[in-house]
C-alpha positions as CSV (number, residue, x, y, z in Angstrom):
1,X,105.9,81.9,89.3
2,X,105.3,79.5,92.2
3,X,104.9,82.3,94.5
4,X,102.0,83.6,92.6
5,X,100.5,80.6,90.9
6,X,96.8,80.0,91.4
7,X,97.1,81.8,95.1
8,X,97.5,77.8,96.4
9,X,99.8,78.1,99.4
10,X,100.7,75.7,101.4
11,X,102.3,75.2,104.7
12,X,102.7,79.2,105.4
13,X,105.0,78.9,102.0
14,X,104.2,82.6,101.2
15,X,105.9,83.5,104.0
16,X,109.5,81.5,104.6
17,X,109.2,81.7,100.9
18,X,109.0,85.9,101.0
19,X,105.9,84.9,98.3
20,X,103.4,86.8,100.3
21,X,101.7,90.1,98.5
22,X,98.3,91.0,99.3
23,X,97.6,92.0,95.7
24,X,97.9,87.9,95.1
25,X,95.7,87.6,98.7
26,X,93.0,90.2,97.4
27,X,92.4,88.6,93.7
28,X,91.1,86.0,95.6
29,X,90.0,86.8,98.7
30,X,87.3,89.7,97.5
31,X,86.0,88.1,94.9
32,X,87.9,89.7,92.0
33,X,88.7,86.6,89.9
34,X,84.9,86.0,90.0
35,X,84.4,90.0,88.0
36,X,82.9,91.1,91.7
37,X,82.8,94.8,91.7
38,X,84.7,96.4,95.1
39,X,82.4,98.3,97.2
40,X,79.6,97.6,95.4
41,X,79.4,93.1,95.7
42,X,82.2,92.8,98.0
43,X,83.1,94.9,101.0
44,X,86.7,96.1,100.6
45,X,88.6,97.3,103.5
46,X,90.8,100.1,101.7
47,X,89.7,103.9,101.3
48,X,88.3,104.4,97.1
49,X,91.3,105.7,95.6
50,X,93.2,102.5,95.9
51,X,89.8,100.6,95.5
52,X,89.6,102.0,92.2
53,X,93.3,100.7,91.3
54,X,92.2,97.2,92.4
55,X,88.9,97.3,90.2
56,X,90.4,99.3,87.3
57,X,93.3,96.4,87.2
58,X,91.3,93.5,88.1
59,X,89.0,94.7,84.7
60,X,92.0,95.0,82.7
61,X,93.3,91.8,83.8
62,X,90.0,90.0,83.3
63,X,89.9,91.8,80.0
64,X,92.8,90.6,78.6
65,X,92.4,87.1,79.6
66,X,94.4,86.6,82.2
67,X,94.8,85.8,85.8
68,X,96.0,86.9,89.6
69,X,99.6,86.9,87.7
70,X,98.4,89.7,85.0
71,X,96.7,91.1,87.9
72,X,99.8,91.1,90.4
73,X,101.8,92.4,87.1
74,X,99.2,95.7,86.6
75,X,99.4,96.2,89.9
76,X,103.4,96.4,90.4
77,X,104.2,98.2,87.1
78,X,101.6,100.9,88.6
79,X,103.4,101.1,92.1
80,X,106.6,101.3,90.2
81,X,105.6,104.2,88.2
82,X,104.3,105.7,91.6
83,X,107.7,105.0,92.6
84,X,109.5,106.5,89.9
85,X,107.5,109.6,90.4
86,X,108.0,110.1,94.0
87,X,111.5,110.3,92.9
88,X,111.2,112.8,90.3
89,X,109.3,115.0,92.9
90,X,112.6,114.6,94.9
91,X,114.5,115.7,92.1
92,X,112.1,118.8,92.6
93,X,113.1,119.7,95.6
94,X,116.7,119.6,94.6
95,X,118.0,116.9,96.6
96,X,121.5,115.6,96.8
97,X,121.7,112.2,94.7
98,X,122.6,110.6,97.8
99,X,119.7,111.8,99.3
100,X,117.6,110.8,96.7
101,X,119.5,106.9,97.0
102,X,117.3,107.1,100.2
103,X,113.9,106.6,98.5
104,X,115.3,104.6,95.3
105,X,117.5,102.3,97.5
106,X,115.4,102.0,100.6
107,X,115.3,98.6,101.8
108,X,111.8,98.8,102.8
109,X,111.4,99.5,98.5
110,X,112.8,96.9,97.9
111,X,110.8,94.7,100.2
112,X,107.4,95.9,100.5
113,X,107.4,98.2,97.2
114,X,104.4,95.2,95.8
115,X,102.7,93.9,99.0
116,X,100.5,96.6,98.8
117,X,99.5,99.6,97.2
118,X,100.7,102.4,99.3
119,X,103.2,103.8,96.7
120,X,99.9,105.7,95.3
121,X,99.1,108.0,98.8
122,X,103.0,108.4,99.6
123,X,103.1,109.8,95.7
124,X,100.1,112.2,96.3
125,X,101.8,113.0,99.7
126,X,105.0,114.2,98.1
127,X,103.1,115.5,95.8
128,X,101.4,117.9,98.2
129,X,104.8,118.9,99.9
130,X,106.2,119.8,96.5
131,X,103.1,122.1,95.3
132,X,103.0,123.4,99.4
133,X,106.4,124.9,99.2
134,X,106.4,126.6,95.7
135,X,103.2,128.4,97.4
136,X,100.7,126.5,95.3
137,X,98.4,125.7,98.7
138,X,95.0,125.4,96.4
139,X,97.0,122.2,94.6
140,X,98.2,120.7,97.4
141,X,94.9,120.8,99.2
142,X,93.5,119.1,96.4
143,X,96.7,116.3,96.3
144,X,96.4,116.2,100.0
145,X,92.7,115.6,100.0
146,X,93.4,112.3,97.0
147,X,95.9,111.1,98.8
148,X,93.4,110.9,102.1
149,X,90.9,109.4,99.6
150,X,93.8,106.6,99.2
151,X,95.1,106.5,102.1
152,X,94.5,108.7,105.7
153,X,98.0,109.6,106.7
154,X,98.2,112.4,104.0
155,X,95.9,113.7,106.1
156,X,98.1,114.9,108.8
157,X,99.5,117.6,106.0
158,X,96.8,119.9,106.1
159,X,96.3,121.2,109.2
160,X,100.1,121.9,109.1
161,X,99.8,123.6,106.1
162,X,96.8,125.7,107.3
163,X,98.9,126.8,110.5
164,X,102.1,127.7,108.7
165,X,99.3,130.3,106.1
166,X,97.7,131.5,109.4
167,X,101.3,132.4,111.2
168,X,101.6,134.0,107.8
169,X,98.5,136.1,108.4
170,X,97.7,134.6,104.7
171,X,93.7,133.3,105.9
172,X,92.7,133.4,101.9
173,X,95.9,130.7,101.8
174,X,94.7,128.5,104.4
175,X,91.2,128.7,103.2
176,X,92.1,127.7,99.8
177,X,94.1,124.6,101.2
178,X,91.5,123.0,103.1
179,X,88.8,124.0,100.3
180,X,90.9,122.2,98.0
181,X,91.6,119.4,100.1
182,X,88.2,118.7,101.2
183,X,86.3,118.9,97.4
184,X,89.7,116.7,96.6
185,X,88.4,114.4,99.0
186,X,85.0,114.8,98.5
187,X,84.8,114.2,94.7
188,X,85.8,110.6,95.6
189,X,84.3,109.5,98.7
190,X,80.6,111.0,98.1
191,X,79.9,109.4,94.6
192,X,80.6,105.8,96.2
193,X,79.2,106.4,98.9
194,X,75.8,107.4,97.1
195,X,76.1,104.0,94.9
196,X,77.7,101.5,97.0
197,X,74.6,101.4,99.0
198,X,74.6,98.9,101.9
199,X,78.2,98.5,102.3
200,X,79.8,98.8,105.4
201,X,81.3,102.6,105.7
202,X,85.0,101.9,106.2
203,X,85.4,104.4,109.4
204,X,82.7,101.8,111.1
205,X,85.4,99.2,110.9
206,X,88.2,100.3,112.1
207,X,86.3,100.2,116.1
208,X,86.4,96.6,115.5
209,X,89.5,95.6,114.6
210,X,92.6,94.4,117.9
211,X,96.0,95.4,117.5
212,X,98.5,94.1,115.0
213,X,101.1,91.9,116.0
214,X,103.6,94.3,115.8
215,X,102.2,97.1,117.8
216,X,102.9,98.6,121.1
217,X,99.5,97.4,122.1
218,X,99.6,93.6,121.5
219,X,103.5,93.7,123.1
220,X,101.5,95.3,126.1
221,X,98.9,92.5,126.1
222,X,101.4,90.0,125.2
223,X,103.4,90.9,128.1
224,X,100.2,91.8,130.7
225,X,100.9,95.1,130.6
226,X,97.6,96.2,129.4
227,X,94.2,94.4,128.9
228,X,91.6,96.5,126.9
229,X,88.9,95.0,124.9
230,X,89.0,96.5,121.0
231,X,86.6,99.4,121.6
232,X,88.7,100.6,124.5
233,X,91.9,100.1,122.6
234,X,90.4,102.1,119.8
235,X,89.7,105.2,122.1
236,X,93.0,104.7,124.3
237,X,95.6,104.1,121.1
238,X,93.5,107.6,119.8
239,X,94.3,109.2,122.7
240,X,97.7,108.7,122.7
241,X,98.3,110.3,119.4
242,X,96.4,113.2,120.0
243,X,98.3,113.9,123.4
244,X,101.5,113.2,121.6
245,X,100.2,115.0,118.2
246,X,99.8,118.4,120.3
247,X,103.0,117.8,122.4
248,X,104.7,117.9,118.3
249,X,103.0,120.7,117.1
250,X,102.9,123.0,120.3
251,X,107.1,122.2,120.6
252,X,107.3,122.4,116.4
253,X,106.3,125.3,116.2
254,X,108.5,127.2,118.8
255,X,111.5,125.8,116.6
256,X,110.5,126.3,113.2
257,X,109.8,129.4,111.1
258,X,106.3,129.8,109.4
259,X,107.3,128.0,106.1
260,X,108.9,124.7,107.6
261,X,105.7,124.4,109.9
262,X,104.7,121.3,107.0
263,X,107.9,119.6,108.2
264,X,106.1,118.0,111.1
265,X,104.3,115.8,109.4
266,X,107.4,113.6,109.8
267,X,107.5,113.2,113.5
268,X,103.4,113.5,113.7
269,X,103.3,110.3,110.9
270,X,105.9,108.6,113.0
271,X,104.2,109.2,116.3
272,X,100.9,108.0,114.5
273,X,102.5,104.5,113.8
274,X,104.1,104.0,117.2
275,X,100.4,105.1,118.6
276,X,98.6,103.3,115.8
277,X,97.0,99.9,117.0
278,X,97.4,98.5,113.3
279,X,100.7,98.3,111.8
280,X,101.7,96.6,108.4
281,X,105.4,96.4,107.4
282,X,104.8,98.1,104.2
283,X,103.7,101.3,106.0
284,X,107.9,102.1,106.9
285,X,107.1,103.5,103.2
286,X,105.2,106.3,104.4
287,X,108.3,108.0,106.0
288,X,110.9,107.3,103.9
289,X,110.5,110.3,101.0
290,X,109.9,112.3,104.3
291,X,113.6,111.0,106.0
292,X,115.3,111.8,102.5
293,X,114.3,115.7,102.7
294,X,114.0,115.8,106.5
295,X,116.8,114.6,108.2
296,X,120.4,116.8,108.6
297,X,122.8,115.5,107.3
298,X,125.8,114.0,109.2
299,X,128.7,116.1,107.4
300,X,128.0,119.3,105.3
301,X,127.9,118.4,101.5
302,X,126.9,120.8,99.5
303,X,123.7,120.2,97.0
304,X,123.8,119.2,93.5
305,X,121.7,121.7,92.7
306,X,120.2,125.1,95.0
307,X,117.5,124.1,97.8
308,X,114.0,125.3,96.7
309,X,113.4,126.3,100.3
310,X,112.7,127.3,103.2
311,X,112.4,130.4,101.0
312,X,109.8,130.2,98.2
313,X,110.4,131.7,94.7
314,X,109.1,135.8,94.8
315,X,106.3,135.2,92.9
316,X,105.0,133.1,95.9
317,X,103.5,134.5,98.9
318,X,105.6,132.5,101.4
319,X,108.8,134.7,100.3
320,X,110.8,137.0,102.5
321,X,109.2,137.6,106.7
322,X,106.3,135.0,106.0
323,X,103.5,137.8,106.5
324,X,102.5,137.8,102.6
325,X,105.3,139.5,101.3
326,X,105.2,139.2,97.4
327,X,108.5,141.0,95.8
328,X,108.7,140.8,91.9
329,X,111.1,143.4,91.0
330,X,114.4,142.7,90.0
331,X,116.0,144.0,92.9
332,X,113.9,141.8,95.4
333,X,114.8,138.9,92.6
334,X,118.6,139.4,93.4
335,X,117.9,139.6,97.0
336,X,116.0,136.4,96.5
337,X,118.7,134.2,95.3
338,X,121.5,136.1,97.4
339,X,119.3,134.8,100.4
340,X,118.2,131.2,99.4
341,X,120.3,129.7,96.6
342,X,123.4,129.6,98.8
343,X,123.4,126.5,101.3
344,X,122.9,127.3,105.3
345,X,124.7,125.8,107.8
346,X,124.0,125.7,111.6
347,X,126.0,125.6,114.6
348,X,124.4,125.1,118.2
349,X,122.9,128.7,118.4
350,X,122.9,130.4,115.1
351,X,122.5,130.0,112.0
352,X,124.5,130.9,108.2
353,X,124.3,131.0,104.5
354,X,127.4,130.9,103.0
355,X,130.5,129.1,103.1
356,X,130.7,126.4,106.1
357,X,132.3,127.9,109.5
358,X,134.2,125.9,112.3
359,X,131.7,123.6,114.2
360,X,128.9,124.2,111.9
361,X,127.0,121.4,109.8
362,X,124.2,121.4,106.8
363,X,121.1,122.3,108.1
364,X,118.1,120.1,107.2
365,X,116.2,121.9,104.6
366,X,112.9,122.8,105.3
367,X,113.9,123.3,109.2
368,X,116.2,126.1,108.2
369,X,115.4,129.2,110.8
370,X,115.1,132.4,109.3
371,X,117.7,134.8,109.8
């Protein structure tokens, strides 16, 4: 237990020793082996949602006796559960089991699955994208909105969602997603902020902080490219997401049918940490669950079980043209399954359900066009 110990380190040891987590770094470092209270007697930089983890464990580990080891323990037997359930939501969407060997076996799980806690938001973001495409839009506003409360890149989900129920023509949809979303978001954020009264709003901090070591921006500096002080940095790295933000979504859109429009939050997230001017290594988790449903696949396999989308069951309003169609007889049923269950294959211009033809391959899922 050297690499936890007393948090002691010496001679950069917690790094050529791969002992480095900063739920060790945080037990000390904001006060919580001295019962401070986060947000309230010790600014802490992450959004309340994972801020609540840290004090809820940090009580228990207190509580109980113990130290940064209990602490560190609480901590990763939460992430793995977190884990463990982002997998069960890919089970959901009826994923190969090689496809779902991409999120257990990820290398960057393996690594970085207990240097921080971003296991919770990537579980509320799969979350979202599982209650999203069965048509439940009021539930996944409401995970969308916790996982921005734990992180901000679930974020990037909503407005996606809210276009793909407006090309719908479903407004009551899209209003229901963003009211659930931001009441989601609100139910956290506004109680702290009424108590934690005099601490530093965490949106004020981010102006002040340079690039990561591992960005674009401080290869740019390092290099002479570039030389912008942090406020500049702060508006130019903004910039550049939201140029290439639109440049995703106004091409996305032209390529994808109504109910895959959610789908972009893969290349949006990935543009966001190329753009970003922070980076930490355990953020590579973020995309991951997203790569597993999103990619196509190299050779056509058929799934282990049928694909939930890109059409919805009939009981949900994203079924059949996208405009709010809502069959429930049993004759729209059989259509229903005669349309979806089979797997779809695409060539270079068309696309099939069916059995594979010459020069076709698996479609990704949620990209599937519409026939």
């Amino acid at each position: 237990m050297r690499c936890l110990g007393n948090g002691g380190w010496e001679d950069g040891e917690q790094f050529h020793r791969y002992c480095y987590s900063d739920l060790v770094a945080l037990w000390f470092g904001r006060g919580l082996a001295d019962g401070r209270i986060p947000y309230i007697d010790q600014p802490l930089e992450y959004p309340p949602l994972i801020g609540a983890q840290v004090w809820v464990t940090a009580l228990a580990a207190r509580a109980s006796g113990g130290g940064v080891v209990t602490f560190y323990n609480l901590n990763a037997g939460l992430n793995a559960a977190f884990v463990l359930a982002t997998l069960a939501l890919l089970r959901r969407l009826r994923l190969t089991t090689s496809r779902q060997l991409w999120w257990a076996g990820a290398p960057p799980l393996v690594v970085y699955a207990f240097l921080n806690w971003d296991p919770l938001p990537v579980l509320l973001l799969a979350l979202a994208v599982v209650l999203h495409v069965g048509g439940r839009d009021t539930a996944a506003g409401v995970a969308a909105g916790l996982g921005t409360a734990a992180k901000l890149f679930p974020a990037l989900l909503v407005p996606l969602v809210v276009t793909a129920r407006l090309r719908q023509r479903d407004r009551l949809a899209a209003a229901r997603h963003i009211a659930g979303a931001a009441a989601a978001w609100a139910a956290v954020n506004v109680p702290l902020a009424l108590v934690a009264r005099g601490v530093e709003p965490l949106l004020c901090r981010e102006p002040r902080r340079g690039a990561s070591g591992a960005t674009i921006w401080a290869l740019a500096d390092e290099l002479d490219l570039v030389q912008l002080d942090r406020a500049a940095l702060t508006r130019t790295s903004a910039l550049a997401f939201a140029a290439g933000a639109l440049a995703i979504v106004a091409i996305g859109l032209r390529r994808r049918a109504p109910a895959a429009t959610w789908s972009l939050v893969l290349p949006l997230l990935a543009w966001f940490l190329v753009t970003n001017k922070v980076f930490s290594p355990q953020y590579d988790l973020w995309l991951v669950p997203l790569l597993a449903v999103l990619l196509p696949a190299l050779a056509p396999s058929p799934p282990s079980s049928p694909p939930m989308w890109p059409c919805s069951p009939p009981s949900s309003p994203t079924w059949g043209s996208g405009r709010g169609s809502n069959p429930t007889s049993a004759t729209d049923r059989s259509e229903w399954r005669s349309r979806c269950v089979p797997p779809c294959w695409c060539g270079s211009s068309s696309c099939h359900c069916g059995e594979p033809r010459q020069g076709h391959r698996r479609c990704p899922l949620a990209a599937q066009r519409q026939e």
